[in-house]
N, C-alpha and C positions, 0 to 999 in steps of 0.2 A: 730062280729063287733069290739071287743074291740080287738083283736087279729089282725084283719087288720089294726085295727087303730095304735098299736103297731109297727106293721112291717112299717108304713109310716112314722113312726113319726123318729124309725131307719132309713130309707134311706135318709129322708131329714138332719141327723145328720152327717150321713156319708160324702152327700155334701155340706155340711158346713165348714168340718172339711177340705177335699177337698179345696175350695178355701181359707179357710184360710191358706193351705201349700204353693199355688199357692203364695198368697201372699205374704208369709214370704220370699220365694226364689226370688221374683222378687225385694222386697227391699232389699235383701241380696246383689243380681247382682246390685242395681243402689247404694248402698252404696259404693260396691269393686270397681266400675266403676269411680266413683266421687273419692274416695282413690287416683286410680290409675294418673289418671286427675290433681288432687290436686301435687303429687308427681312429675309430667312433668313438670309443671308449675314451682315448686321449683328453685332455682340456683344450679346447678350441677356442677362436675367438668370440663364438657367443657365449661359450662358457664363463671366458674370464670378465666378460660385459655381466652377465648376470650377478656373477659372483659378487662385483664390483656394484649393483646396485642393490644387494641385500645389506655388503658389506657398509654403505653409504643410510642405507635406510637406518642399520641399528647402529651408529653414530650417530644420524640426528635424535632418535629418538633416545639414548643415552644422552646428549647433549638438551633435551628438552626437559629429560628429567632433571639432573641436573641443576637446569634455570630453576625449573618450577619450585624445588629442594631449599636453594637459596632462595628463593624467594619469602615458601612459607618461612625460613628461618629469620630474616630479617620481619615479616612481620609479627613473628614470635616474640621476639626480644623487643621489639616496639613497644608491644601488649605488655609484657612485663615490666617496661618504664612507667609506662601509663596507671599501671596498677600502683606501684610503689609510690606515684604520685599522686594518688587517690582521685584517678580519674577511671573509677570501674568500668562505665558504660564505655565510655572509647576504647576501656582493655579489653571488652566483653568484643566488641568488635572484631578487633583486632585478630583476637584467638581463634575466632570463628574463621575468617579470611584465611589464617593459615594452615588451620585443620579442613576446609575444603580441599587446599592443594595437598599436603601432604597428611594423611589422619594421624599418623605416628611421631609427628614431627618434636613432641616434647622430647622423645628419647634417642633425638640425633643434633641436640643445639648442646654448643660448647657457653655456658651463662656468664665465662668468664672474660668475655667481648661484648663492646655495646655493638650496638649497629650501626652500620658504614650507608651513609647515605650515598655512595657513591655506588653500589651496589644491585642489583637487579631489583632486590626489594624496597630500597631507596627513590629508585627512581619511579618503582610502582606508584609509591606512597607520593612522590613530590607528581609526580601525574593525576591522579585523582585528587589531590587535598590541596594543590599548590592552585594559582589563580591561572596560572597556566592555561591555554585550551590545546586537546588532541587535535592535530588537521585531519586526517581520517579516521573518525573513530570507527566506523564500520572494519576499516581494516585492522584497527586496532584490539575489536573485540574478537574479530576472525584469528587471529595470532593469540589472543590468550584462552579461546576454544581450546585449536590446535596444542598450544602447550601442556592442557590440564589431561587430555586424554588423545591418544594415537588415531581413538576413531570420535570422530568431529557427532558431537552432543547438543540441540538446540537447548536442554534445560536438565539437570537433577534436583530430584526432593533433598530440599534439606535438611527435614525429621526422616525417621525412619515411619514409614505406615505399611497397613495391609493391601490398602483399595491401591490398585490398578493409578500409577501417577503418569500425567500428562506428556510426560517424555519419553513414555513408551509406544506412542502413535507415531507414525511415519511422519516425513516430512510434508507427505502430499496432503494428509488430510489435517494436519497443523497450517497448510496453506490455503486450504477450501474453508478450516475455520476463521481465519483469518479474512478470508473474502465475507464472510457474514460479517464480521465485525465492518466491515465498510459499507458494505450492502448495497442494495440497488440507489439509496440517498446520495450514497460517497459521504459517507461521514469519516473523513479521515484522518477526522479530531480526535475519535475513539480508537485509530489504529496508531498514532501519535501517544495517546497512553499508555495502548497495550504495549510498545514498545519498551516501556518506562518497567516492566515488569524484571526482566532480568535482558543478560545480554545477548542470549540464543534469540529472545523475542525480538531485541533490537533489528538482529539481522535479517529475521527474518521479514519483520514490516518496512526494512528495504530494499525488499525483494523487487528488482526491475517489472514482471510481469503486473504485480496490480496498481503501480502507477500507472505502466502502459493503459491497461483497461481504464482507468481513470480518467486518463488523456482520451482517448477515443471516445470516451460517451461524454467527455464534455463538447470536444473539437473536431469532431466525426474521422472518418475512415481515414480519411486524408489529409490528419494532422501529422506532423513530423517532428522529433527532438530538438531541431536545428532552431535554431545557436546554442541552442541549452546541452549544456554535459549528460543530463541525465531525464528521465521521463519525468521523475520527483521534483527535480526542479523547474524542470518546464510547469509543470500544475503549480507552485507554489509562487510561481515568480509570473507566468503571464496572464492578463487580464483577462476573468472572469465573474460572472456574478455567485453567489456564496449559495448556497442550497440548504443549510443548516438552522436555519429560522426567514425570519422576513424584513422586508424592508417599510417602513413607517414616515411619514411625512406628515404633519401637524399643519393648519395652514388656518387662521384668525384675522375677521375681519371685525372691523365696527358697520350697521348698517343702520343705516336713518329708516326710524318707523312713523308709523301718521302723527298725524296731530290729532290731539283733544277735541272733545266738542267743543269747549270754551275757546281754542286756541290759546288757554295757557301754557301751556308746555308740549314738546315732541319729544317722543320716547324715543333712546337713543338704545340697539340690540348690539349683544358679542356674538357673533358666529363662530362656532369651533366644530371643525370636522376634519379626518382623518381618511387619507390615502396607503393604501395597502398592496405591495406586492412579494407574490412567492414565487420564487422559479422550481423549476424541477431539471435532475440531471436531461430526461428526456425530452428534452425542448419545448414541454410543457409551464405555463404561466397563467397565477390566480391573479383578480385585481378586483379590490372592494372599494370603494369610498363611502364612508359611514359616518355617522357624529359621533357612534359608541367608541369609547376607550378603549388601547389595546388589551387593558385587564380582561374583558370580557369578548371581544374580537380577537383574538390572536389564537385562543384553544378551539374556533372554530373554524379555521383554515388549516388545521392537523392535517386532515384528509382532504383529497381532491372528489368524493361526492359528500362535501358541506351540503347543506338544507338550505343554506341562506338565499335566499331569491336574487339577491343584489350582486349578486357575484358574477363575475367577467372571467370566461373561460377561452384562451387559445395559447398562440407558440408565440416565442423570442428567436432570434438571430445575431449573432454576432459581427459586428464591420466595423475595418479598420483602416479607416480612410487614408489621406497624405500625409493629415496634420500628427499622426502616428497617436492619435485616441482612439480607444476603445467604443463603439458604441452598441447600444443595444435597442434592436429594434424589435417592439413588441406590437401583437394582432390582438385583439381580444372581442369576443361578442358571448352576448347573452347563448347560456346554452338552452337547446330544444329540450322541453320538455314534453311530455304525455300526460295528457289532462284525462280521470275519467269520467265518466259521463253514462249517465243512463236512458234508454233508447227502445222502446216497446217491449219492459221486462226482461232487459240484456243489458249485463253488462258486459261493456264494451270500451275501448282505448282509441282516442283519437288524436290527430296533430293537427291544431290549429293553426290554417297556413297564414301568418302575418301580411298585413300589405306589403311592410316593406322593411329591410332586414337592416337592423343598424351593426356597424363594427368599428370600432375604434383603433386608430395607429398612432403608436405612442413614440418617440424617438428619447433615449436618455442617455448621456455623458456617465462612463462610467470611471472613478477614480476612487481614491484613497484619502482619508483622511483622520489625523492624530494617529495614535498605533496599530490600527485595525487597518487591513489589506482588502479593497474594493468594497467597501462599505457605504459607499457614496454614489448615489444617480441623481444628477441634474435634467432638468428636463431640456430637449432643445427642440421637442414638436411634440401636437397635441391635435388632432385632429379626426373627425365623425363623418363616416362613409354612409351614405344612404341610399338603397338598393331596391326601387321601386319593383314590385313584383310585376304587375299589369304591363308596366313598357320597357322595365331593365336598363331605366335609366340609373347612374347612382351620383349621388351628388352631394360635391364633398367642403365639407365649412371646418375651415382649421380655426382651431382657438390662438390666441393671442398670448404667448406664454410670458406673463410676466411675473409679478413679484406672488400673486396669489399662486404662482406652481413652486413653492417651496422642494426644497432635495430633498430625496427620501434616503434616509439612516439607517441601515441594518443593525437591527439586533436580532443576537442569538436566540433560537427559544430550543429548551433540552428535551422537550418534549414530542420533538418531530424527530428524531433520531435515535430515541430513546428502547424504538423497538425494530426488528430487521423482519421483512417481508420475503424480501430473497436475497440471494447473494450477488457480489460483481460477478 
């Protein structure tokens, strides 16, 4: 007995001993647990990174309010000179200008200081009014975005209305509208206005992407920026023919007519007749030569399927030799039409095949002259290709380009841009 009693009294020691390991190890695990807990918890280095750029974010934007604050206030008290000197409309201005930036701003300005043109709003004022010019004004508008609101705004209505205002559309589709406005023409004379509207629009018709497009459908796939800074000024500065109206050349001669039956006198004629061409961004090119004036020739070159029988349809090329001129080389022939025709009570559409197929190559110097930018083609070849059908021979007679190929002058016409077909 006392020997079993022993051996019990050992087992139940053992699992004593037993659960108190259990336990020691499980407080050990919820100790290291709560450690580790304890430790996440703590402010760590990303913590005090973040903290550090919240903390930096609402100082800038305290420090922009701030600007903006001084700002309206000096053009406040500007407004309020102007008035006292009975110049209303420039104080009308003025007051405007500063109640955009801040709307309250009457009931935070001390009236008992003039304004300090050294000042934020000083220098606003000697920046726009002074003869001064901004060197970035793009970055310039981007920084007074940025200042007037924390989230960057291409436009606000300046009355208050009901209807749905334009600066409540995304930037994409304020960008897609904007590609109408240049359109498949490139008129981007009308995006140069639109511009002019406020200074969200500014930035955004200096948006890199649709001059790129611009550049590419004028100078194909495998145009490049280089030398130029920017895509905008590659299009503005390198040689190009204009797409926005046409180009016109006048050309007058005197020609001797017969004589009299009596041989008293010979009749001495004025020749006057007119050379026409239109390019199109897609390498397409019109060419008339007519005696009608442009008054009445010019509204019917609008569209490339005109009626006019006399019209010369094909493409231009650009080449730029050694002498570092611009030239343009143009293709042009009569286009195929369909004659109809009736044929044992049927009608029916035929192409009558010509003997022989005439096309003309035109070579012209393209430059600049007075204020206008590529406005000028001189001619430096003129010549008619002849494509016999029967033997495929063609045979070609250049003309003699002298004084009667007068340079053709581009003028504007606002009537071929005036409406958009499709977008860039």
């Amino acid at each position: 007995l006392d020997a079993e009693s022993n051996m019990n009294s050992g087992g139940v020691a053992e699992e004593g001993e037993d659960e108190n390991t259990d336990d020691s190890h499980l407080q050990l695990e919820l100790s290291a647990f709560r450690a580790q807990w304890m430790s996440e918890l703590l402010p760590g280095p990303r913590y005090g990174e973040a903290k550090r750029r919240l903390l930096g974010a609402a100082d800038q934007k305290r420090r922009q309010e701030l600007a903006r604050e001084e700002e309206a206030r000096e053009l406040f008290l500007k407004a309020v000179e102007e008035e006292q000197s009975g110049a209303v409309y420039e104080a009308i201005k003025y007051y405007r200008r500063a109640m955009q930036l801040v709307p309250d701003i009457e009931f935070k300005i001390n009236y008992n200081r003039s304004p300090d043109p050294d000042r934020v709003g000083g220098t606003y004022l000697a920046e726009n009014e002074g003869d001064c010019e901004i060197d970035d004004l793009l970055a310039y508008f981007q920084h007074q975005l940025t200042l007037q609101s924390s989230t960057l705004k291409i436009c606000e209505h300046e009355v208050e209305t009901t209807q749905v205002h334009i600066s409540a559309l995304p930037t994409e589709v304020l960008m897609y509208i904007f590609r109408w406005v240049v359109s498949c023409d490139l008129d981007l004379r009308a995006l140069e206005q639109l511009s002019l509207v406020c200074r969200g629009f500014y930035i955004c018709a200096r948006d890199p992407e649709i001059w790129r497009l611009a550049c590419l459908k004028v100078w194909g796939r495998n145009c490049t920026k280089l030398p130029f800074s920017s895509w905008r000024e590659m299009f503005l500065e390198k040689p190009r023919v204009r797409f926005d109206g046409v180009y016109i050349s006048k050309t007058s001669y005197i020609r001797q007519g017969e004589e009299s039956l009596d041989g008293f006198y010979r009749a001495w004629h004025q020749v006057e007749y007119y050379r026409y061409l239109r390019f199109f961004p897609d390498g397409q090119v019109m060419m008339l030569t007519t005696p009608e004036d442009p008054l009445s020739t010019v509204p019917r070159l609008r569209s490339r399927s005109t009626r006019l029988e006399s019209v010369l349809f094909g493409h231009y090329r650009f080449s730029q030799d050694t002498d570092n001129q611009t030239k343009v080389y143009v293709v042009v022939a009569k286009r195929k039409e369909e004659k109809a025709e009736y044929q044992k009570s049927r009608f029916c559409r035929r192409n009558p095949v010509p003997e022989a197929e005439h096309s003309f190559h035109v070579g012209l110097q393209l430059s600049s002259g007075g204020r206008q930018r590529f406005n000028k083609l001189v001619w430096i070849h003129h010549s008619c290709h002849i494509t016999y059908r029967s033997t495929g021979e063609t045979v070609v007679t250049a003309f003699d380009v002298d004084k009667m190929y007068t340079p053709l002058f581009f003028a504007r016409v606002k009537s071929y841009t005036a409406f958009s077909d499709r977008p860039l």
